[in-house]
C-alpha positions as CSV (number, residue, x, y, z in Angstrom):
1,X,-18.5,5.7,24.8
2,X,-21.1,7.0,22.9
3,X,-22.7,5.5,19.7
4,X,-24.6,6.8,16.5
5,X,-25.9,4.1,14.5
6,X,-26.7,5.6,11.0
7,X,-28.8,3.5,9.0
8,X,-31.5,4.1,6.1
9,X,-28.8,4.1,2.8
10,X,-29.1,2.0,-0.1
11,X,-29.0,2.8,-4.0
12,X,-31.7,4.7,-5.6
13,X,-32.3,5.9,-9.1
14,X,-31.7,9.7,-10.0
15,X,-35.3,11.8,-8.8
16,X,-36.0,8.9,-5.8
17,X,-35.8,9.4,-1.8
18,X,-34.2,8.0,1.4
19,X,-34.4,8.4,4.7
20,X,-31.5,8.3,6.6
21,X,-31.7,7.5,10.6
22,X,-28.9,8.7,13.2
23,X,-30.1,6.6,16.0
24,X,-28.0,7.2,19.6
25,X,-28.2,4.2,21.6
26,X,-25.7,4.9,24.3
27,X,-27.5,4.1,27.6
28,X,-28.3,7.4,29.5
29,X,-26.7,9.3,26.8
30,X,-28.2,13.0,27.0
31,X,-29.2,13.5,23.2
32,X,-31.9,15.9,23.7
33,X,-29.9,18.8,24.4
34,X,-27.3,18.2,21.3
35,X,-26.6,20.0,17.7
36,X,-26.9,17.2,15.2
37,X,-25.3,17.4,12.0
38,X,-25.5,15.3,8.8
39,X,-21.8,15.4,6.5
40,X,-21.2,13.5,3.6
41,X,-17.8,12.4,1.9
42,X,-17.6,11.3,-1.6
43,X,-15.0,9.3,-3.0
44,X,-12.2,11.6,-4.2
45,X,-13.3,14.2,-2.2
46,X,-13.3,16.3,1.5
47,X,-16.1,15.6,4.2
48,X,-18.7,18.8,3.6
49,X,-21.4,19.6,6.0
50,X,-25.4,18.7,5.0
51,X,-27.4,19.6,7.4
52,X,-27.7,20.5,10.9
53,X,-30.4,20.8,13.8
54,X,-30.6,22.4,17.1
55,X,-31.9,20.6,20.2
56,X,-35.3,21.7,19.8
57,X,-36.4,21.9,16.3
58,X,-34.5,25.0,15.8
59,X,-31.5,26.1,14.7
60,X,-32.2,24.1,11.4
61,X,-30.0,25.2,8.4
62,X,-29.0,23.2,5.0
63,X,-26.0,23.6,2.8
64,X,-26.7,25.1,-0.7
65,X,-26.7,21.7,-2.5
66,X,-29.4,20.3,-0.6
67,X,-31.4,23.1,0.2
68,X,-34.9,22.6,-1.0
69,X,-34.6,18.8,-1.5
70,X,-33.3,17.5,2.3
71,X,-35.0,17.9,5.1
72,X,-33.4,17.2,8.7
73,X,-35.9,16.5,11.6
74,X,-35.3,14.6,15.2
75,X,-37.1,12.6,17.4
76,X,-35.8,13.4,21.0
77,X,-37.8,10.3,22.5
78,X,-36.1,8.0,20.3
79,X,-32.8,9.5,20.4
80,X,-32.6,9.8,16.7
81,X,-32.1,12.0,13.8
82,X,-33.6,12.2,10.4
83,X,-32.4,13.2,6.9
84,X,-35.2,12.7,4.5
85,X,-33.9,13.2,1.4
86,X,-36.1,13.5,-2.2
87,X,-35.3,14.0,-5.7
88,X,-31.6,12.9,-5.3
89,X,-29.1,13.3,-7.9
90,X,-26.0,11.3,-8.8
91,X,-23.6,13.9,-7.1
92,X,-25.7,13.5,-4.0
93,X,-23.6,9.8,-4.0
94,X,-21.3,9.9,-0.8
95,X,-21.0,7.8,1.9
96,X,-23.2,9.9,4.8
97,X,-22.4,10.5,8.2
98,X,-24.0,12.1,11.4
99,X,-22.2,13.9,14.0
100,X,-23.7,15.1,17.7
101,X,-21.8,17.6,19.2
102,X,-22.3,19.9,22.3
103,X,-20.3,23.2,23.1
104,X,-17.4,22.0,20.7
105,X,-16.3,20.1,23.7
106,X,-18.2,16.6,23.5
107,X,-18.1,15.4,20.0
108,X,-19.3,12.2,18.4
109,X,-19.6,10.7,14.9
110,X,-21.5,7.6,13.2
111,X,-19.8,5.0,11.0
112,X,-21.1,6.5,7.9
113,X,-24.0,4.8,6.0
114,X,-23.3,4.9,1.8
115,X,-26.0,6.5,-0.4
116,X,-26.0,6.1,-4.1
117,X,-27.8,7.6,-6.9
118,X,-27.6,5.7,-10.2
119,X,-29.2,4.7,-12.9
């Protein structure tokens, strides 16, 4: 079974960064050639999509709410993704999760890591 590990949330004051980690550490586990994608569910509210990344750098896109402020990145060698993410606002408070997938036929999520922005 494959794992993401997401780590790298905490509480932060409105304007302040974080950098969230998606870290695979399944054993063998082809990450490389996957589309990584950061959601986030707030309390009250439906999962929505962040971010996402192709296998290479490309494919790199950002919903509307982030755009701008996030920025998604991936180290291949250490099977991880990257969501930096600066001047963070209170409704940017959800508990975020990251989600590898590959043709719509494997697909694996983290445990969710919780990010809060308050004063």
């Amino acid at each position: 079974q494959v794992q993401l590990v997401e780590s790298g949330g905490g509480l932060v004051q409105p304007g302040g960064s974080l950098r969230l980690s998606c870290a695979a550490t399944t054993s063998g586990f082809t990450f490389s050639v996957y589309v990584v994608r950061w959601y986030r569910q707030a309390p009250g509210k439906e999962r929505e999509w962040v971010a996402r990344i192709g296998p290479t750098d490309t494919y790199i896109d950002y919903a509307d709410a982030v755009k701008g402020r996030f920025t998604i990145s991936r180290d291949n060698a250490k099977t991880t993704v990257y969501l930096q993410m600066n001047n963070l606002k209170p409704e940017d408070t959800a508990v975020y999760y990251c989600n590898a997938n590959l043709a719509s036929q494997y697909d694996y999520w983290g445990q969710g890591t919780q990010v809060t922005v308050s004063s």
